[in-house]
KOLMI-646339 format. One record per residue (C-alpha): residue in three letters; x, y, z; residue number from 1. Coordinates in steps of 0.25 Angstrom, whole numbers. Layout:
BEGIN
(rec 'ALA'; (X; Y; Z); NUM)
...
REM end
This chain:
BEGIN
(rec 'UNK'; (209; 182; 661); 1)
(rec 'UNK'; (223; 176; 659); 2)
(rec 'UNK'; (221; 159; 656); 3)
(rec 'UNK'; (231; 150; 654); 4)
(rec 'UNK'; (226; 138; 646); 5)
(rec 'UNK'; (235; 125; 647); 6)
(rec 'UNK'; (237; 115; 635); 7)
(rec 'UNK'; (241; 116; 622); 8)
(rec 'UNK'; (231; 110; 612); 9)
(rec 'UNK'; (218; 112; 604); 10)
(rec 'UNK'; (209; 111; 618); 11)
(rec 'UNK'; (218; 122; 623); 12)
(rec 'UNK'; (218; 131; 609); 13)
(rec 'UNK'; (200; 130; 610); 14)
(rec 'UNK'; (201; 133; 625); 15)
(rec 'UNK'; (211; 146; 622); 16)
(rec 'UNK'; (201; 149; 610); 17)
(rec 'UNK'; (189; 149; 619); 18)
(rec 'UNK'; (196; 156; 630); 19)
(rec 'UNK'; (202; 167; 621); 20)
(rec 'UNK'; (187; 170; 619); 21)
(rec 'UNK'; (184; 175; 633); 22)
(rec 'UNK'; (184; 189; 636); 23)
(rec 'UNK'; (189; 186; 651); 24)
(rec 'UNK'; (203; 180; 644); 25)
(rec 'UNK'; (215; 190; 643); 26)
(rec 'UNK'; (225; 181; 641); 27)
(rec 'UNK'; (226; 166; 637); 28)
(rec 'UNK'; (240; 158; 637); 29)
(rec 'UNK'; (240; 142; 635); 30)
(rec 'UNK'; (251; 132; 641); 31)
(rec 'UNK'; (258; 128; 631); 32)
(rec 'UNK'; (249; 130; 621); 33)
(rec 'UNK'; (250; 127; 603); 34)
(rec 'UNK'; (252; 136; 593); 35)
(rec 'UNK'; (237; 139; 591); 36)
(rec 'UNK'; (234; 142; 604); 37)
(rec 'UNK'; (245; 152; 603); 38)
(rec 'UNK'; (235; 161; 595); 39)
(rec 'UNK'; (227; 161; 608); 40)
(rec 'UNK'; (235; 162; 620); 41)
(rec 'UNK'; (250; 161; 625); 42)
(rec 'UNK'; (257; 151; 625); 43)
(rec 'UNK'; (263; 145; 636); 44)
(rec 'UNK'; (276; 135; 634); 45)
(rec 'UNK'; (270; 128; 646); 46)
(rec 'UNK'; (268; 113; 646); 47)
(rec 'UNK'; (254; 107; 652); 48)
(rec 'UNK'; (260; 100; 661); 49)
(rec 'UNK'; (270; 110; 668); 50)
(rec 'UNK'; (262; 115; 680); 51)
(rec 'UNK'; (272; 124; 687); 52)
(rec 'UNK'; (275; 131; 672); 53)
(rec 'UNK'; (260; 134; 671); 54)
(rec 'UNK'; (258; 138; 686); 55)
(rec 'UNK'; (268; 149; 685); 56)
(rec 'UNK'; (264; 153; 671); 57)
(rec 'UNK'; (249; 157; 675); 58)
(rec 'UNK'; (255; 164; 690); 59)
(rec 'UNK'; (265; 171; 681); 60)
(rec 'UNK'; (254; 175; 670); 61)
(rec 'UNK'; (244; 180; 679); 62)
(rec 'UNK'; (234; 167; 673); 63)
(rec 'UNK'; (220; 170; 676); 64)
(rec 'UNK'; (215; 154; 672); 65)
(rec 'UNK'; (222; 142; 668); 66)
(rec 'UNK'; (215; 131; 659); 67)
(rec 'UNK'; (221; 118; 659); 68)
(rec 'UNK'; (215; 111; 647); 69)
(rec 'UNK'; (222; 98; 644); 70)
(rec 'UNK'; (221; 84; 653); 71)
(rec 'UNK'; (237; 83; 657); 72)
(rec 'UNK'; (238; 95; 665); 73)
(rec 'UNK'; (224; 95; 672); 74)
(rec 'UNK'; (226; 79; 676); 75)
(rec 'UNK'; (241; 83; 681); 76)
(rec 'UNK'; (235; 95; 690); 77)
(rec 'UNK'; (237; 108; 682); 78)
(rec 'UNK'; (223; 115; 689); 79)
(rec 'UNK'; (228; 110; 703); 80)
(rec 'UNK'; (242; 115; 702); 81)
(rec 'UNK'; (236; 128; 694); 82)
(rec 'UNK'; (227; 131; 706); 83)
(rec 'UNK'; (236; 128; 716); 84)
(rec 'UNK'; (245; 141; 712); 85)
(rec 'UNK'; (233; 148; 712); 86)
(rec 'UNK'; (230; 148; 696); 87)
(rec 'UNK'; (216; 146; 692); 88)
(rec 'UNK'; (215; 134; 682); 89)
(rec 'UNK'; (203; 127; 675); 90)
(rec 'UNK'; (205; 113; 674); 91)
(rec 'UNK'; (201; 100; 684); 92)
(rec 'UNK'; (211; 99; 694); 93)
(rec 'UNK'; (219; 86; 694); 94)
(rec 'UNK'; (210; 77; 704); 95)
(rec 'UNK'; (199; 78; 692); 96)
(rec 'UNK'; (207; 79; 679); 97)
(rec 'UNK'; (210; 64; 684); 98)
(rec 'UNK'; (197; 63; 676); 99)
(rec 'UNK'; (206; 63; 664); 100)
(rec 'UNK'; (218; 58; 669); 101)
(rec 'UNK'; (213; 44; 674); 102)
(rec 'UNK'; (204; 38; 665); 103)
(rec 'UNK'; (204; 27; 677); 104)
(rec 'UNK'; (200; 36; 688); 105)
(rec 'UNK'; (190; 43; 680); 106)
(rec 'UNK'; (183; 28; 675); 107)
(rec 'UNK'; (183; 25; 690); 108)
(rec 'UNK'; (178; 39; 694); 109)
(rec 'UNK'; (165; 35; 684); 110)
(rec 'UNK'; (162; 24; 687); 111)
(rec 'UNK'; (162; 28; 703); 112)
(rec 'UNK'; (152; 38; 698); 113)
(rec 'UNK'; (143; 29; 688); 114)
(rec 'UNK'; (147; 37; 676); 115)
(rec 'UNK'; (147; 28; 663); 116)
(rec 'UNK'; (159; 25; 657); 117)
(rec 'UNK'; (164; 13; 651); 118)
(rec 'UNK'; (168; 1; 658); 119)
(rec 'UNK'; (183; -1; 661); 120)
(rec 'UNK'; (194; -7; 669); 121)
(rec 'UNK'; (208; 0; 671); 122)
(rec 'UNK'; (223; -7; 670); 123)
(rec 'UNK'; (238; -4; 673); 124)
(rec 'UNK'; (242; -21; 672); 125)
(rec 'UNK'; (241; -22; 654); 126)
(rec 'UNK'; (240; -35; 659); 127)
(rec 'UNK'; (227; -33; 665); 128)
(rec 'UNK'; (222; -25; 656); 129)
(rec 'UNK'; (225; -33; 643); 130)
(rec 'UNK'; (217; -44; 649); 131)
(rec 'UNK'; (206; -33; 652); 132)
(rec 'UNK'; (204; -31; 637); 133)
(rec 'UNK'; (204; -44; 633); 134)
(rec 'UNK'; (194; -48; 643); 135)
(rec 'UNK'; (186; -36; 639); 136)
(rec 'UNK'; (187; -37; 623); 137)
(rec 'UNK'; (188; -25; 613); 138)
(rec 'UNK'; (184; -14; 609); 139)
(rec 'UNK'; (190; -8; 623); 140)
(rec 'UNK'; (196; 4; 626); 141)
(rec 'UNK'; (210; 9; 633); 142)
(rec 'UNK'; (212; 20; 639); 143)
(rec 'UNK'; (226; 25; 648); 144)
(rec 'UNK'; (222; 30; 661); 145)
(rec 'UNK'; (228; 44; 659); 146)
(rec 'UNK'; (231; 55; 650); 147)
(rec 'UNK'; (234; 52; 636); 148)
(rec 'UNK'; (232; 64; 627); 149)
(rec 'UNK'; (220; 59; 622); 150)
(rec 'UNK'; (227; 45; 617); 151)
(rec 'UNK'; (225; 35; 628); 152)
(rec 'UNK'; (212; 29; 625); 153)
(rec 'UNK'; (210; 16; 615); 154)
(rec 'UNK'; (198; 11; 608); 155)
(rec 'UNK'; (204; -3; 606); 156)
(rec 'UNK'; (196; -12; 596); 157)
(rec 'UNK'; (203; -24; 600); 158)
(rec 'UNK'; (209; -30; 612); 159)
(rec 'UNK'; (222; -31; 604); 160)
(rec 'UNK'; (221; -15; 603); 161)
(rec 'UNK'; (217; -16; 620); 162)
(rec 'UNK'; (230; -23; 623); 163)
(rec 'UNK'; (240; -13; 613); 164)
(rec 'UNK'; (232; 1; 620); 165)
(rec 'UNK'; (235; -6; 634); 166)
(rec 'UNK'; (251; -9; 632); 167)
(rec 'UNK'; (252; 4; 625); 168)
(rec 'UNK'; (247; 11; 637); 169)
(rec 'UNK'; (250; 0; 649); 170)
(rec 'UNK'; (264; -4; 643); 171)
(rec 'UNK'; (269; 5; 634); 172)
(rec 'UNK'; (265; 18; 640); 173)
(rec 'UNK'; (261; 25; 630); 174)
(rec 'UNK'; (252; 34; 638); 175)
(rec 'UNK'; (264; 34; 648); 176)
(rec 'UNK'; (258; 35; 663); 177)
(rec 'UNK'; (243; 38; 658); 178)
(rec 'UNK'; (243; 24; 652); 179)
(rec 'UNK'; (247; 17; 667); 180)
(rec 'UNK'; (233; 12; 669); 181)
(rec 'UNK'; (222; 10; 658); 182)
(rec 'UNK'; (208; 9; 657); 183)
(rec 'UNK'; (201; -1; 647); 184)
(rec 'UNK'; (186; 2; 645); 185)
(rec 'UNK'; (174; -3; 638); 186)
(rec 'UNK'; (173; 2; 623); 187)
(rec 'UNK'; (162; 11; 623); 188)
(rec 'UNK'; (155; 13; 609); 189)
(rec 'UNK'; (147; 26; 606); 190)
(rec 'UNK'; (149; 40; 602); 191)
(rec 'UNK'; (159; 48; 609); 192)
(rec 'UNK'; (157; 61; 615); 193)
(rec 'UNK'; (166; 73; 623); 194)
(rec 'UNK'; (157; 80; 635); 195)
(rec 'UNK'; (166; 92; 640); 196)
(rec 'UNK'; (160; 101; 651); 197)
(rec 'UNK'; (165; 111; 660); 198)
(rec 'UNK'; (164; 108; 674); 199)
(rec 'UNK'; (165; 115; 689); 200)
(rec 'UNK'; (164; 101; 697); 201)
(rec 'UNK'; (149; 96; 696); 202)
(rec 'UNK'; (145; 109; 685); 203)
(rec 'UNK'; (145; 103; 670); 204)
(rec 'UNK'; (145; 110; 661); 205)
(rec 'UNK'; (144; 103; 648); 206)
(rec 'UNK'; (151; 107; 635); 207)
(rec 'UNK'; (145; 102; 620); 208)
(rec 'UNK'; (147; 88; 617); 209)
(rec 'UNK'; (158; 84; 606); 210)
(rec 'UNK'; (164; 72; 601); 211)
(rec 'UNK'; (180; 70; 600); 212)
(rec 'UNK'; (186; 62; 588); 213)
(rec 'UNK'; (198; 54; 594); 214)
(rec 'UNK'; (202; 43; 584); 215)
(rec 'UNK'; (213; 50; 576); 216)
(rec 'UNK'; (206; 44; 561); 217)
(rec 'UNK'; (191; 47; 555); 218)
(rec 'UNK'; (180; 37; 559); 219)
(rec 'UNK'; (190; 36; 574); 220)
(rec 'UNK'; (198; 27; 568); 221)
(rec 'UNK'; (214; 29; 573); 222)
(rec 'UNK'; (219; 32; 588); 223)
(rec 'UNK'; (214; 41; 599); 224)
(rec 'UNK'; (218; 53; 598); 225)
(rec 'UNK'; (217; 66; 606); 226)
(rec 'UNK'; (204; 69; 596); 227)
(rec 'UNK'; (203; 73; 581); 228)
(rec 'UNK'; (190; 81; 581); 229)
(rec 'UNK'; (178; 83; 590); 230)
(rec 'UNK'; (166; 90; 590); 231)
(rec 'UNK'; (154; 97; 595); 232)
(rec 'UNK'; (141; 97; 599); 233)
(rec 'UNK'; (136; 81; 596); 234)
(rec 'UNK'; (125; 82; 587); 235)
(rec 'UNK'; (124; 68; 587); 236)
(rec 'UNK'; (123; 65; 601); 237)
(rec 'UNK'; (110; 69; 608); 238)
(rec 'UNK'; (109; 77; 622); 239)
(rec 'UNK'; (104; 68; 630); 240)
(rec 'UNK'; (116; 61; 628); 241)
(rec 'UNK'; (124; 71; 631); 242)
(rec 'UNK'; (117; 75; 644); 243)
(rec 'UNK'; (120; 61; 647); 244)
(rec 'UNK'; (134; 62; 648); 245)
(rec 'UNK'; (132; 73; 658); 246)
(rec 'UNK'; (123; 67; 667); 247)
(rec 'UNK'; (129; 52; 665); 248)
(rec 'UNK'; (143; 57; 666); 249)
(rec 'UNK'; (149; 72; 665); 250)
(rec 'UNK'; (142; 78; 678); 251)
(rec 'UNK'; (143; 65; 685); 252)
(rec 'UNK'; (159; 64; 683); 253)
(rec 'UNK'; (159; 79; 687); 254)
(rec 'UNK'; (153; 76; 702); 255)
(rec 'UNK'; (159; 64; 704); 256)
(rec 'UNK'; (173; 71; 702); 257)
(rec 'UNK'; (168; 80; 713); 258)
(rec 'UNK'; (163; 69; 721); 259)
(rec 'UNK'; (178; 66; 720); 260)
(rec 'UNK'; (183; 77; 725); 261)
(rec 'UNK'; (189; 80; 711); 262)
(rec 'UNK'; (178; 92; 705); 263)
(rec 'UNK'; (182; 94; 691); 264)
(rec 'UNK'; (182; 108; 684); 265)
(rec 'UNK'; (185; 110; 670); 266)
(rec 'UNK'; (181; 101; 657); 267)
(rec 'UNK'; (178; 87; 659); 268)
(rec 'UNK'; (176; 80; 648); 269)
(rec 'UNK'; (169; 67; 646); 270)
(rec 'UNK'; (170; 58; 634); 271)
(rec 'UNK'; (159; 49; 632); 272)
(rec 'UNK'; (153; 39; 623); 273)
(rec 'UNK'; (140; 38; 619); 274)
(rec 'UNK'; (137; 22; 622); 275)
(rec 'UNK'; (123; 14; 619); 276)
(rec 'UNK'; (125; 16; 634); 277)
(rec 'UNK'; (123; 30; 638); 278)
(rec 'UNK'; (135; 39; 637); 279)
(rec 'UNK'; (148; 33; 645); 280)
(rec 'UNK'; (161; 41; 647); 281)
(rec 'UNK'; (174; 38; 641); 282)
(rec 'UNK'; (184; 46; 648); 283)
(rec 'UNK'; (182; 61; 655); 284)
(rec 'UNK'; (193; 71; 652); 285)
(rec 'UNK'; (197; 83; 662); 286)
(rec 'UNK'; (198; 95; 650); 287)
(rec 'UNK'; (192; 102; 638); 288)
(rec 'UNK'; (192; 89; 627); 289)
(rec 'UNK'; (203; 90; 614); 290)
(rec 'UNK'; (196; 93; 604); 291)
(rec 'UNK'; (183; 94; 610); 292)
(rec 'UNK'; (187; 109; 616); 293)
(rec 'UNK'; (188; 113; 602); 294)
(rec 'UNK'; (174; 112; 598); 295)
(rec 'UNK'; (169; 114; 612); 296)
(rec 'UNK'; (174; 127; 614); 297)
(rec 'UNK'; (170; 134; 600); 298)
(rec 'UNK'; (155; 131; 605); 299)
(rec 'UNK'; (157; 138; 620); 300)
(rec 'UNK'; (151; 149; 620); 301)
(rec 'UNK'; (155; 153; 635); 302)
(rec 'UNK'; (166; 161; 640); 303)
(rec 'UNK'; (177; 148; 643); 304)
(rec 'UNK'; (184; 157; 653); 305)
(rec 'UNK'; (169; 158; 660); 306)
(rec 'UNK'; (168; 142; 661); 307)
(rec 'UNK'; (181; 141; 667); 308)
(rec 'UNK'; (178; 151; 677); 309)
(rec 'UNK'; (166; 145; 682); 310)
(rec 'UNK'; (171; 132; 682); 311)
(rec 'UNK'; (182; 139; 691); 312)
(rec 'UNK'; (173; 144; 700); 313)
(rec 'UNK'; (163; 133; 701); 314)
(rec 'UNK'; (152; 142; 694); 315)
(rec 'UNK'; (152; 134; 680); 316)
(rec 'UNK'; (137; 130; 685); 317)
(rec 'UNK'; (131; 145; 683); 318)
(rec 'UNK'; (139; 148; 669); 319)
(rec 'UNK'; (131; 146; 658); 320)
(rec 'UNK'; (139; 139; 646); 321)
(rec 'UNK'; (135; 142; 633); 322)
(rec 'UNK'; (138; 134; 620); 323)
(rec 'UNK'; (137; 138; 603); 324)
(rec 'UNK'; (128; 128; 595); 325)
(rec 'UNK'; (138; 125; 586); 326)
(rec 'UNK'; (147; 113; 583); 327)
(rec 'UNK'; (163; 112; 581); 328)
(rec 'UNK'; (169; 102; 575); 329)
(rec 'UNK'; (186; 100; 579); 330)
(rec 'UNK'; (195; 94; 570); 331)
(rec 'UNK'; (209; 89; 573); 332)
(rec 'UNK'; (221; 89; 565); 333)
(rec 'UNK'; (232; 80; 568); 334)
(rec 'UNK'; (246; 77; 566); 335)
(rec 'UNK'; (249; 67; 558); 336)
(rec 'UNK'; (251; 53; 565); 337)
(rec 'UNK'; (243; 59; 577); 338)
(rec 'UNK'; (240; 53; 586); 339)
(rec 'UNK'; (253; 45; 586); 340)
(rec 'UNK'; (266; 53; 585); 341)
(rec 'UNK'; (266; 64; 574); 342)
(rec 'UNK'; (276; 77; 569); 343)
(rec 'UNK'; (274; 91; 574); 344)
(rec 'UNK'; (279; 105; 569); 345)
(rec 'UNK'; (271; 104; 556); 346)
(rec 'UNK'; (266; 115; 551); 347)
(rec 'UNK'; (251; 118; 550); 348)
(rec 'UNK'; (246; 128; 539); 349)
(rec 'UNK'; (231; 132; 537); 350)
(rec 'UNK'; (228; 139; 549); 351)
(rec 'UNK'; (228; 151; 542); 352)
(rec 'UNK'; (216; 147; 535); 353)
(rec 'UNK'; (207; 142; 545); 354)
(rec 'UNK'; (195; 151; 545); 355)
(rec 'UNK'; (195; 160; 556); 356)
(rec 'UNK'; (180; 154; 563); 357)
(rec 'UNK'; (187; 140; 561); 358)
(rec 'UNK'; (195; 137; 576); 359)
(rec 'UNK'; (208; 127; 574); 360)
(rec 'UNK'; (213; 126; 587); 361)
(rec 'UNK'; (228; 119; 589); 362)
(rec 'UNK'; (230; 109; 596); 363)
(rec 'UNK'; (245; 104; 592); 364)
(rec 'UNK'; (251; 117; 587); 365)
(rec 'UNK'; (264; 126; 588); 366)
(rec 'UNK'; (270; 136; 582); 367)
(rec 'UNK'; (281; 133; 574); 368)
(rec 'UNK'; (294; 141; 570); 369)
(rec 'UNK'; (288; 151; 561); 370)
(rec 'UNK'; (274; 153; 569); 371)
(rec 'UNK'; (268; 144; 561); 372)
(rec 'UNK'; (258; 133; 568); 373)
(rec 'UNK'; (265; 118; 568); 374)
(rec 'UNK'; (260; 106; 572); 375)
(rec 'UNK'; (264; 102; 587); 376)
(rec 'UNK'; (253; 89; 592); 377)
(rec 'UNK'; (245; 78; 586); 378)
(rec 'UNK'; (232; 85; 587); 379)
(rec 'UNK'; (237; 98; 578); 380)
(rec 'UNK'; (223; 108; 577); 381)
(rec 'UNK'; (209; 107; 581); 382)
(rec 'UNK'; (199; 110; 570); 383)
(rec 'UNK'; (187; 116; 575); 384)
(rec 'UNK'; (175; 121; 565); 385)
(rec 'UNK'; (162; 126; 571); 386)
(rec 'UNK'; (148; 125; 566); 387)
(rec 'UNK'; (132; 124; 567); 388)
(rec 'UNK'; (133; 112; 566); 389)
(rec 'UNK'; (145; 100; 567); 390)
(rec 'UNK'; (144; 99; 553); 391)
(rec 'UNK'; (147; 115; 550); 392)
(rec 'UNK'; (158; 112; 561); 393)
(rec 'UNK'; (164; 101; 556); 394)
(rec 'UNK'; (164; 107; 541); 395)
(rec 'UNK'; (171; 120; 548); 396)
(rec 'UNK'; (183; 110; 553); 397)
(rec 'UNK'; (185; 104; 543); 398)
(rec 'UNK'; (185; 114; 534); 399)
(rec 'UNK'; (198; 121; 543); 400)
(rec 'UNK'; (204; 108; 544); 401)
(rec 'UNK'; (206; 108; 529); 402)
(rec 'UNK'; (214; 122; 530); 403)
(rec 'UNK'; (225; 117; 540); 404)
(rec 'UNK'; (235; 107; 537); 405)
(rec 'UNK'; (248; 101; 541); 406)
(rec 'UNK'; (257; 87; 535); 407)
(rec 'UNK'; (249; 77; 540); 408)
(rec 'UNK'; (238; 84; 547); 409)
(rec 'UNK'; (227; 74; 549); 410)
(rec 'UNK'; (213; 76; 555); 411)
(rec 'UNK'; (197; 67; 556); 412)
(rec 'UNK'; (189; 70; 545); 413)
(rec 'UNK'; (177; 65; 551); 414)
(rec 'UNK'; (175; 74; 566); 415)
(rec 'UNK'; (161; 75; 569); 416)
(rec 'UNK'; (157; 67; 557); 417)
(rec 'UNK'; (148; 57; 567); 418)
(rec 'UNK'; (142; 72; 572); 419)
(rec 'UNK'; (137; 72; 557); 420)
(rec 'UNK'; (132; 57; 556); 421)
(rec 'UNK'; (123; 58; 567); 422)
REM end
């Protein structure tokens, strides 16, 4: 098979990875792709966002399967336009992606369906929602309705951190259109924790549970962030609770997008906290999670290109999915300042001397010049170390992290260190 994967991040370099793996694979190219993931398929200099470009690149290359991997092109449509030329693509078509791309519709969608999430009230006056805030005191969250690369979402401690997040997103637009409406929720307390599973409409199939570090600073001090670290299983976090979620919240959202006339197929993703409460859902993404792929998918054991078929076909009940028993731990390395603004083009060394069991997939890489790989986003490379057990896993990471260095890298010292504590 010929598959075209679309994105240009570390998600994308572990879904190449796994994919290279399968025997049915002939070909891999990646739109645009980064300077890792060059090592793994061809790259494309095809932007996300440019449906036509796409369209006529997978008619013209003969593309067997298109995987759209990140939130922007799925919530615009890519699978609908792909499928209406006639290209087979694995993704939710637009009317589910709206799961992701409307925090608002989707809060309203659960609580039509009875499944627990914290309370809330959504705004477009900043009039109307500053007086929300102080009626309802803080610790509160903010959250832009749309899209925002992971950034969109503040814990705020006071009500005078409530009312900067609101004109940031209402007045000042930093989030642009995404930040035209907001939701204010209840501050839920608890441990957080990523459910991805592969789904056909009402079929879940569950992935391993992980844990995603998104506070730029140890001990998530700092900014949100697209996430510093994650990962995987959760020793810590019993199966009951687990099975909760799924039965509480994953397979119910699931049949009520069908109920819709929405059926999802692809990965949804819930993130949930663990409240004195029972298990409550934060937010419900439409994609593989970044950087939750990248300890997820060193675990699979199988083939990806089989899941995605049957998903397709509508057979994903009947395939058996198969797991290792091991744990992976990911660790990001940043630019220096991210997540606010930050250089590019500086050259990375170490790579070389990363063992050859060790997996550091890019996620804001290119080539430079001379061949060389330069930095080129915020979130630079995705650590990943794989063991027994998460502490074997985490030892592995960081032992690589130590290798690799570029002016200013900085990274978390502490992922999976709750794992440890118990």
């Amino acid at each position: 098979m010929r598959i075209l994967v679309i994105g240009k991040g570390g998600r994308e370099h572990a879904i190449l990875w796994a994919l290279a793996k399968s025997p049915k694979v002939s070909k891999l190219y990646c739109a645009p792709g980064n300077g890792g993931i060059a090592s793994l398929a061809e790259c494309v200099p095809i932007k996300e966002l440019e449906f036509e470009k796409l369209s006529a690149f997978a008619l013209e290359n003969k593309i067997d399967l298109v995987m759209v991997a990140p939130d922007d092109p799925l919530v615009a449509g890519l699978v609908d336009h792909l499928e209406e030329k006639g290209i087979t693509a694995y993704g939710p078509r637009k009317n589910a992606a709206l799961i992701e791309g409307s925090k608002i519709f989707t809060k309203q969608l659960m609580m039509q369906y009875g499944i627990p999430t914290a309370a809330y009230a959504s705004f477009t006056s900043y009039d109307e929602a500053v007086a929300y805030v102080r009626a309802q005191g803080a610790p509160i969250v903010v959250k832009a309705d749309g899209l925002a690369a992971g950034k969109g979402v503040i814990v705020a401690r006071t009500v005078e951190e409530a009312e900067e997040a609101l004109k940031s997103i209402l007045l000042d637009k930093v989030f642009g259109v995404s930040g035209s409406s907001v939701v204010i929720e209840e501050f839920l307390e608890g441990q957080e924790m990523s459910l991805l599973s592969f789904v056909d409409g009402t079929t879940v199939k569950p992935m391993a549970p992980s844990q995603d570090h998104k506070q730029v600073f140890d001990n998530d001090q700092g900014p949100n962030t697209g996430g510093m670290g994650t990962y995987s299983p959760l020793p810590h976090i019993p199966e009951a609770v687990v099975e909760e979620a799924l039965a509480n919240i994953v397979r119910p959202m699931a049949e009520a997008l069908v109920k819709e006339g929405r059926p999802f197929k692809g990965i949804l993703y819930a993130g949930l906290m663990l409240t004195n409460k029972g298990v409550k859902t934060i937010e419900f993404n439409a994609r593989f999670g970044d950087p939750e792929t990248q300890v997820l998918l060193p675990k699979l054991k199988t083939d990806l290109v089989d899941i995605m078929l049957a998903t397709l076909d509508g057979t994903l009940e009947q395939l058996e999915i198969e797991w290792t028993d091991d744990a992976a731990v990911c660790v990001v390395m940043a630019s220096p300042g991210y997540p606010g603004s930050y250089p590019t083009g500086l050259t990375i060394s170490g790579l070389d001397r990363v063992s050859p069991e060790a997996m550091v997939f890019h996620a804001g890489t290119a080539l430079g010049p001379n061949g060389e790989i330069v930095t080129a986003g915020g979130r630079v490379l995705n650590v990943v170390g794989v063991g027994r057990d998460i502490a074997e896993a985490r030892n592995n990471a960081y032992a690589e992290v130590d290798k690799i260095s570029f002016d200013g890298a900085h990274y978390r010292t502490d992922i999976a260190a709750k794992a440890l504590r118990g």
